[in-house]
N, C-alpha and C positions, 0 to 999 in steps of 0.2 A: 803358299796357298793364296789365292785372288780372291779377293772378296769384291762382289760390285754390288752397286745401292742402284735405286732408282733413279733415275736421271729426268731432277725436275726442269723443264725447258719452260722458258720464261719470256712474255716479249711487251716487254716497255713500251709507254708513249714516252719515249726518251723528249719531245720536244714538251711535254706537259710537266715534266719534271725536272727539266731544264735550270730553270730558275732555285726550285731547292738546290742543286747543286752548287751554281753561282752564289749563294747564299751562307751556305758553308763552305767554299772556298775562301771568300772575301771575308770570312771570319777570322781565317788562319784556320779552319778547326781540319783540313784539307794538307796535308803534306804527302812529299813524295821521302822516295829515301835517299838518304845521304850519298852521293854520286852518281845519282839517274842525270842519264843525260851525257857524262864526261864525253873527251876524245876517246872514240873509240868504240862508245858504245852505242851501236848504230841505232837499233830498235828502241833505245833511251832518247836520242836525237830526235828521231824520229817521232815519238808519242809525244816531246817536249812541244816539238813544233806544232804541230798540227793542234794539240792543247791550246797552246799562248796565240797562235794564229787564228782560229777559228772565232768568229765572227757573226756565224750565220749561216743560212743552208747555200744562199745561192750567192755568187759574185758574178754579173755580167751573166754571159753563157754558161757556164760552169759549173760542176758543182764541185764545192768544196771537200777536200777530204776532212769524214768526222769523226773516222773509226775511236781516234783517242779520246775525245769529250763525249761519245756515244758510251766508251766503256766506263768511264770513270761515272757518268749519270747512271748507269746501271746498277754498277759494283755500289753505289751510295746506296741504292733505291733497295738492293740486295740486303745489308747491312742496315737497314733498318725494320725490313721485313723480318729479318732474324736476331732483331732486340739489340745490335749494336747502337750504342750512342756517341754520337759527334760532342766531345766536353769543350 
Protein backbone atom coordinates (compact mmCIF):
# COMPACT_ATOMS: atom_id res chain seq x y z
CA UNK A 1 0.00 0.00 0.00
CA UNK A 2 1.28 3.76 -0.90
CA UNK A 3 0.87 6.07 1.48
CA UNK A 4 1.39 9.81 0.24
CA UNK A 5 1.57 13.02 2.47
CA UNK A 6 1.41 16.47 1.35
CA UNK A 7 3.99 17.79 -0.53
CA UNK A 8 5.35 20.99 1.24
CA UNK A 9 7.11 23.09 -1.71
CA UNK A 10 9.37 25.45 -0.31
CA UNK A 11 11.49 28.38 -1.89
CA UNK A 12 14.47 29.92 -0.23
CA UNK A 13 16.17 33.24 -0.54
CA UNK A 14 19.10 30.72 -0.70
CA UNK A 15 21.51 34.00 -1.13
CA UNK A 16 19.97 35.47 2.30
CA UNK A 17 20.86 32.39 3.96
CA UNK A 18 23.90 31.95 2.41
CA UNK A 19 25.99 33.11 5.10
CA UNK A 20 24.32 30.88 7.90
CA UNK A 21 25.55 28.15 6.04
CA UNK A 22 29.04 29.37 5.45
CA UNK A 23 28.82 29.75 9.16
CA UNK A 24 28.22 26.23 9.96
CA UNK A 25 30.36 24.84 7.64
CA UNK A 26 33.50 26.65 8.71
CA UNK A 27 32.44 25.45 12.19
CA UNK A 28 32.95 21.86 11.20
CA UNK A 29 29.32 21.45 12.45
CA UNK A 30 28.81 20.54 8.32
CA UNK A 31 30.10 17.01 7.10
CA UNK A 32 29.62 15.12 4.36
CA UNK A 33 29.79 11.25 4.42
CA UNK A 34 32.64 9.15 4.47
CA UNK A 35 33.55 8.43 0.67
CA UNK A 36 31.41 11.18 -1.13
CA UNK A 37 33.15 12.23 -3.77
CA UNK A 38 35.75 9.02 -4.41
CA UNK A 39 36.73 7.67 -8.04
CA UNK A 40 33.95 6.67 -9.43
CA UNK A 41 31.36 8.39 -7.93
CA UNK A 42 30.31 10.80 -10.41
CA UNK A 43 27.49 12.72 -8.91
CA UNK A 44 29.77 12.80 -5.47
CA UNK A 45 32.58 14.66 -7.83
CA UNK A 46 30.39 16.49 -9.14
CA UNK A 47 28.48 18.20 -5.90
CA UNK A 48 32.16 18.20 -4.29
CA UNK A 49 33.15 20.61 -7.01
CA UNK A 50 30.85 22.74 -7.63
CA UNK A 51 30.59 23.06 -3.47
CA UNK A 52 34.59 23.84 -3.01
CA UNK A 53 34.35 25.85 -6.35
CA UNK A 54 31.63 28.12 -6.04
CA UNK A 55 32.53 31.48 -5.18
CA UNK A 56 29.59 33.56 -6.09
CA UNK A 57 26.73 34.02 -8.61
CA UNK A 58 28.57 35.52 -11.54
CA UNK A 59 32.26 34.99 -13.00
CA UNK A 60 32.93 37.28 -16.07
CA UNK A 61 29.96 36.24 -18.59
CA UNK A 62 28.89 33.38 -16.90
CA UNK A 63 27.12 31.93 -14.51
CA UNK A 64 28.33 29.76 -12.27
CA UNK A 65 26.90 26.41 -11.56
CA UNK A 66 25.23 26.50 -7.90
CA UNK A 67 22.96 23.61 -7.76
CA UNK A 68 25.27 21.98 -4.85
CA UNK A 69 25.64 25.08 -2.48
CA UNK A 70 22.00 26.01 -3.44
CA UNK A 71 21.10 22.53 -1.95
CA UNK A 72 23.08 22.23 0.95
CA UNK A 73 21.72 26.20 1.98
CA UNK A 74 18.37 24.57 1.71
CA UNK A 75 18.64 21.15 3.17
CA UNK A 76 20.38 23.55 6.44
CA UNK A 77 17.52 25.98 6.28
CA UNK A 78 15.25 22.71 6.17
CA UNK A 79 16.73 21.24 9.31
CA UNK A 80 16.34 23.93 11.29
CA UNK A 81 12.81 24.79 10.35
CA UNK A 82 12.28 21.13 11.70
CA UNK A 83 14.14 21.54 15.12
CA UNK A 84 17.39 20.00 13.98
CA UNK A 85 20.50 21.42 15.52
CA UNK A 86 23.98 21.84 14.20
CA UNK A 87 26.27 20.79 17.75
Amino acid sequence: MLFCSQIDYKHYRVNELSKNAQFHYNNGAILFPEGLGRKGDEEGELFLEQFHGFAGKREGNHKLKDDAPDALICAIQLAFENNYRFW
